[in-house]
C-alpha positions as CSV (number, residue, x, y, z in Angstrom):
1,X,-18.2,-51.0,223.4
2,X,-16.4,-52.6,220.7
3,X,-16.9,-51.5,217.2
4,X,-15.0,-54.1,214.7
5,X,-15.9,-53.4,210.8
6,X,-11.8,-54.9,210.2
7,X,-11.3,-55.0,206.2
8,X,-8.4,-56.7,205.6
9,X,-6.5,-57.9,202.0
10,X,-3.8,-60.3,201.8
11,X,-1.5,-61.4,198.8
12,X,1.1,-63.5,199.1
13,X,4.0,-65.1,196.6
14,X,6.2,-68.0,197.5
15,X,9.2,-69.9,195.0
16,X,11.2,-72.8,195.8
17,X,14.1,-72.9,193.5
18,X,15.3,-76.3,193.9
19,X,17.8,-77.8,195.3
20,X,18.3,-75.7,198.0
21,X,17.6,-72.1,197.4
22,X,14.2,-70.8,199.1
23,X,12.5,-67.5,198.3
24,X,8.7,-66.0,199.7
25,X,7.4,-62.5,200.2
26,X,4.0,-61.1,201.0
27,X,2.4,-58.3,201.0
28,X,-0.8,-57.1,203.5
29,X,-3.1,-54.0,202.9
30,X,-5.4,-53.9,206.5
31,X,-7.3,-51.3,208.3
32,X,-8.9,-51.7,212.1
33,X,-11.4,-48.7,211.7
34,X,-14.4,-47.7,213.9
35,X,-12.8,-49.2,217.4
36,X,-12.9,-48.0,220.6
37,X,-9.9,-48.7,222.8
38,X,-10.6,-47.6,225.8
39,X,-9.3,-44.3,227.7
40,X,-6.3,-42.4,226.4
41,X,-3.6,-43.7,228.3
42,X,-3.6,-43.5,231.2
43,X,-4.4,-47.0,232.4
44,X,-7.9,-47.9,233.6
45,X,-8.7,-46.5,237.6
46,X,-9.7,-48.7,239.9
47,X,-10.3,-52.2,237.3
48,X,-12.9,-54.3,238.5
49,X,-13.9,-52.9,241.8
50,X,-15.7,-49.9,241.1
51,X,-18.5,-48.3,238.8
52,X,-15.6,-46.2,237.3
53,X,-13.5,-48.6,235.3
54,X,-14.4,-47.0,231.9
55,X,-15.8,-43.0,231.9
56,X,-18.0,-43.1,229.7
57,X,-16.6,-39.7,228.5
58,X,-13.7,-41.4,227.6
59,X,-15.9,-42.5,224.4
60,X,-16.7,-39.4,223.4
61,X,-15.1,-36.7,221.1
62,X,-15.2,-32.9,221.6
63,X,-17.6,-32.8,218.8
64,X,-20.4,-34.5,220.3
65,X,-19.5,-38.0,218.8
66,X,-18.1,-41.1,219.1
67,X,-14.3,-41.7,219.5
68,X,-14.3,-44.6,217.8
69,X,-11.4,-45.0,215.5
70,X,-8.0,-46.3,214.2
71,X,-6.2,-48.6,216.5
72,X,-2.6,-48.2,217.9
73,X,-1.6,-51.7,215.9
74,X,-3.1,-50.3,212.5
75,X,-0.8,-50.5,209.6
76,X,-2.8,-50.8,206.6
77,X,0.6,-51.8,204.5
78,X,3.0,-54.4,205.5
79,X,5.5,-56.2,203.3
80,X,7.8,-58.6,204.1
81,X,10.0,-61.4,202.3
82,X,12.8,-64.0,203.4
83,X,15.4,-65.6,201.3
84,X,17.2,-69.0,202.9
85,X,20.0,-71.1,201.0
86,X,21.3,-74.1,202.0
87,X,25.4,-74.8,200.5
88,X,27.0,-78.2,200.3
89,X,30.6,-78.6,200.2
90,X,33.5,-80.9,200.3
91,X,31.1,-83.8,201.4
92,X,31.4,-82.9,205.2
93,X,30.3,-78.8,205.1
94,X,26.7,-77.4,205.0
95,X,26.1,-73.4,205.0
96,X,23.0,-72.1,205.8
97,X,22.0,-68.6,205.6
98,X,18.6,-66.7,205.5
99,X,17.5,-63.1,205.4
100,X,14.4,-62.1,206.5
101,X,12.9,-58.8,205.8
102,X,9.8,-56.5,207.2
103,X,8.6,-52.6,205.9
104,X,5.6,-52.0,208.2
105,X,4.2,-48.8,207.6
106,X,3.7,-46.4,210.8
107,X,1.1,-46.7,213.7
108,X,-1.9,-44.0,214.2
109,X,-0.3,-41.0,217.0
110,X,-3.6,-39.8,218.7
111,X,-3.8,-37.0,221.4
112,X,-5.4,-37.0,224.5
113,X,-6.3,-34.2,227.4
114,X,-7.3,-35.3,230.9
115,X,-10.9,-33.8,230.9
116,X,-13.4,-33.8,234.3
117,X,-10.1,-34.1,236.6
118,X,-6.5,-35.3,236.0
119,X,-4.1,-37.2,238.8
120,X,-2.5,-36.1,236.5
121,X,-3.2,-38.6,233.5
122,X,-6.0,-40.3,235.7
123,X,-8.6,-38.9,233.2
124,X,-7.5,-39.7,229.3
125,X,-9.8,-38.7,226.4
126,X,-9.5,-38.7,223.0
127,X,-11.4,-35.2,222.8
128,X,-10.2,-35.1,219.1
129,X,-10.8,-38.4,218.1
130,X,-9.1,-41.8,218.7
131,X,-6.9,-41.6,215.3
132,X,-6.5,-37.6,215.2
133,X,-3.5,-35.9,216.0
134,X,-3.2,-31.9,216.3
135,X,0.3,-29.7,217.1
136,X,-0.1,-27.4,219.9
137,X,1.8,-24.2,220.7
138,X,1.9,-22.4,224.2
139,X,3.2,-18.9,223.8
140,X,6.1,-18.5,226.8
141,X,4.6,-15.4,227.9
142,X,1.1,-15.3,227.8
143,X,0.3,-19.2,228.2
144,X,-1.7,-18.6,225.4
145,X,-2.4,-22.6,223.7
146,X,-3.1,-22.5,219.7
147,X,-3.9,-25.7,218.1
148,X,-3.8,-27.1,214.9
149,X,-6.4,-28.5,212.9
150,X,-7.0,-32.3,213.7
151,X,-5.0,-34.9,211.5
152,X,-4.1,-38.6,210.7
153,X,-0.5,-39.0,211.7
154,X,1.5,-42.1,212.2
155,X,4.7,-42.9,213.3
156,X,7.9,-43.6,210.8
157,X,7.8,-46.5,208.7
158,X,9.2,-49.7,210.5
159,X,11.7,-51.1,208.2
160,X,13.8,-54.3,209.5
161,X,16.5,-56.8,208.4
162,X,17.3,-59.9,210.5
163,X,20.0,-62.4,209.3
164,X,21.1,-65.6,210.1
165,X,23.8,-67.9,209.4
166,X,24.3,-71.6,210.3
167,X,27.7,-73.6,209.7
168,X,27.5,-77.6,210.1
169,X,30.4,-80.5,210.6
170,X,29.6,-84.0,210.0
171,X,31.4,-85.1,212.1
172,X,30.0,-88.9,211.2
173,X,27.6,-90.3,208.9
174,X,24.9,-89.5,212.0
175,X,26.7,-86.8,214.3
176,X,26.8,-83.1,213.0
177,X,27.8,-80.1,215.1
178,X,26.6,-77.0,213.9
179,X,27.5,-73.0,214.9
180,X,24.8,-70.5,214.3
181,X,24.7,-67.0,214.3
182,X,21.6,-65.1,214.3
183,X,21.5,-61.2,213.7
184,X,18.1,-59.3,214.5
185,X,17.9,-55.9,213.2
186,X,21.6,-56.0,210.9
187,X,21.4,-52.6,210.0
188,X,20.2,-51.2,213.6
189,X,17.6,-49.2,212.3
190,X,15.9,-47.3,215.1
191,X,12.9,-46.2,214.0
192,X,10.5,-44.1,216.4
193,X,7.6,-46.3,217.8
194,X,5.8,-44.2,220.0
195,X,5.6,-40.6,221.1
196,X,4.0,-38.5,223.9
197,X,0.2,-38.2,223.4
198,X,-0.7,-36.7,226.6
199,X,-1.2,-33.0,225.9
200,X,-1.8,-31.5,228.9
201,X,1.2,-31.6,232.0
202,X,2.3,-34.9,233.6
203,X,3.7,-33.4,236.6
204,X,0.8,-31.0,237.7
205,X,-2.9,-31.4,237.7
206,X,-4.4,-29.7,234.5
207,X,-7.7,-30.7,233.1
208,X,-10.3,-29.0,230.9
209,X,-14.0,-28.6,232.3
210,X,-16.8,-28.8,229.6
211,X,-19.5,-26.8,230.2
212,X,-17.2,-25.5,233.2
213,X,-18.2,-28.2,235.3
214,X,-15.7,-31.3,236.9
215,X,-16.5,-34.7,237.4
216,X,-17.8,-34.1,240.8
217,X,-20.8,-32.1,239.6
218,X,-22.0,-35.3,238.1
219,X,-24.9,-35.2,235.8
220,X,-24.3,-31.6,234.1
221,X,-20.4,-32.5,233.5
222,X,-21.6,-35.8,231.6
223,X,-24.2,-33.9,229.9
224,X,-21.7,-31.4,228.8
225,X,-19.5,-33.8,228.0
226,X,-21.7,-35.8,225.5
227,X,-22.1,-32.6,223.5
228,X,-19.6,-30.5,221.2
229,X,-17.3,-28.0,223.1
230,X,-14.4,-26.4,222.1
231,X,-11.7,-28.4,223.5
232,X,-8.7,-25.9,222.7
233,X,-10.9,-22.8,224.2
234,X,-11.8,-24.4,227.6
235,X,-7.5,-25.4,227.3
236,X,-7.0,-21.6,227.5
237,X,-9.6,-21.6,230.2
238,X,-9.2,-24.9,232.3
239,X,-10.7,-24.9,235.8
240,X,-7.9,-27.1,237.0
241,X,-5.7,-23.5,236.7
242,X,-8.2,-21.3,238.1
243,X,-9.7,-20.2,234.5
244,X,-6.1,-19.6,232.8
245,X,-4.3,-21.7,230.4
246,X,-3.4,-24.9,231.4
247,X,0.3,-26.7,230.9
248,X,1.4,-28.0,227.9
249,X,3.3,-31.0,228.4
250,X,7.0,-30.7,227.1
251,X,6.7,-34.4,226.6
252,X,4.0,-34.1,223.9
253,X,4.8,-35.0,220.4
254,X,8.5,-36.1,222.0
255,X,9.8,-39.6,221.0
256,X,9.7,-41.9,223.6
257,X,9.8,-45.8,221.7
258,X,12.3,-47.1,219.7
259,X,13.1,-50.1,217.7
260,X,15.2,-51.9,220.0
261,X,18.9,-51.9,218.6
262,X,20.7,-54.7,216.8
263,X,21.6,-58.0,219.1
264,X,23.1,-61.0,218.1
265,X,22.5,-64.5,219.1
266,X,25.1,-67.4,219.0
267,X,24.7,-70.9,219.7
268,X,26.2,-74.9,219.5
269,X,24.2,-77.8,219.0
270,X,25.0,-81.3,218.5
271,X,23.0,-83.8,216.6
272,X,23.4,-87.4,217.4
């Protein structure tokens, strides 16, 4: 199920100062609302050679509804520019350099709790909604889980500066040899990308139970599971841990992505 009602505005300004200098920027406003992207994470069991390559309780919420939201690659604002300029001297010397710059603004974090059965992470679902995130607490003693009301949060802003720079030597009036240089991320800016989503424990089986029923009970889990629940109450009663709380994992809400880091690029050519 694919639900794509994509509204998208684009602007865009461009200047050519001649001779040589060369200036553009843009800006896009975008949103990817209403989508369904499949389970939370966890990878899809078994593609293609069994009945259970989607859950169907992967598509719903803990409210009764559809999960159906934000996608991971949403970022409603993106701006980004380049400058290049081209210098001339002494008859034989070209300079090139260019800048090229991005802002991106941050992607949707959503949370997701194995519910039915977990491998662990075999079962992914967006019980809150595919674009809602919610902070969790487990008190050390008790096990007790609290929860936060569910949110749109999204990553750090991806901001990005690549430069280049290209020296030529005419050698002749037809042979050149040229040295470039070419600097992505100059500033190294390491932004966060991702971060852990999975709530529940990736190193033990935890799972909640709607309507206290697992996947193996078949028709009164999906029934259960198509209806609102309390998703933080059955966490404080999952089946997976004999009716206690299950395991928050220390991973959730942890970085995990990053920008990669600043590399540089060098290279010779010859034109002839």
């Amino acid at each position: 199920m694919e639900l794509r009602p994509d509204q998208g505005f684009d602007e865009a300004l461009g200047r050519e100062c001649s001779p040589t200098p060369i200036a553009a920027c843009g800006a896009i406003t975008l949103a990817l609302p209403g989508s369904y992207q499949g389970d939370g994470g966890g990878g899809r069991n078994a593609p293609n050679n069994s009945r259970a390559f989607d859950e169907p309780i992967f598509s719903w919420t803990d409210n009764g509804t559809s999960a159906s939201g934000l996608l991971p690659t949403d970022r409603p604002n993106t701006f980004k520019g380049y400058v290049y300029y081209e210098l001339s001297w002494m008859h034989k010397f070209t300079t090139d350099l260019g800048i090229f710059q991005v802002f991106n603004q941050g992607s949707p974090e959503t949370s997701y709790v194995d519910v039915g059965f977990g491998f662990p992470g075999g079962f992914p679902t967006y019980v809150f909604g595919s674009d809602k995130w919610v902070d969790f607490h487990q008190d050390p003693t008790t096990g007790l889980i609290t929860a936060s009301n569910p949110r749109t949060q999204r990553t750090p802003w991806f901001n990005q500066t690549d430069f280049s720079v290209t020296q030529s030597f005419k050698l002749t009036e037809r042979n050149m040899l040229s040295f470039t240089g070419t600097l992505n991320n100059l500033l190294n800016q390491r932004s966060v990308t991702a971060v852990g989503e999975q709530v529940d424990s990736n190193t033990a089986q935890n799972f909640i139970g709607p309507g206290g029923f697992f996947i193996g009970d078949g028709t009164p889990f999906y029934a259960a599971s198509f209806h609102k629940y309390d998703a933080v109450a059955l966490m404080n009663s999952a089946i997976s841990n004999g009716g206690g709380p299950m395991t928050v994992n220390s991973q959730y809400a942890q970085p995990n992505r990053y920008q990669p880091g600043r590399t540089i690029r060098i290279g010779l050519r010859i034109t002839f």
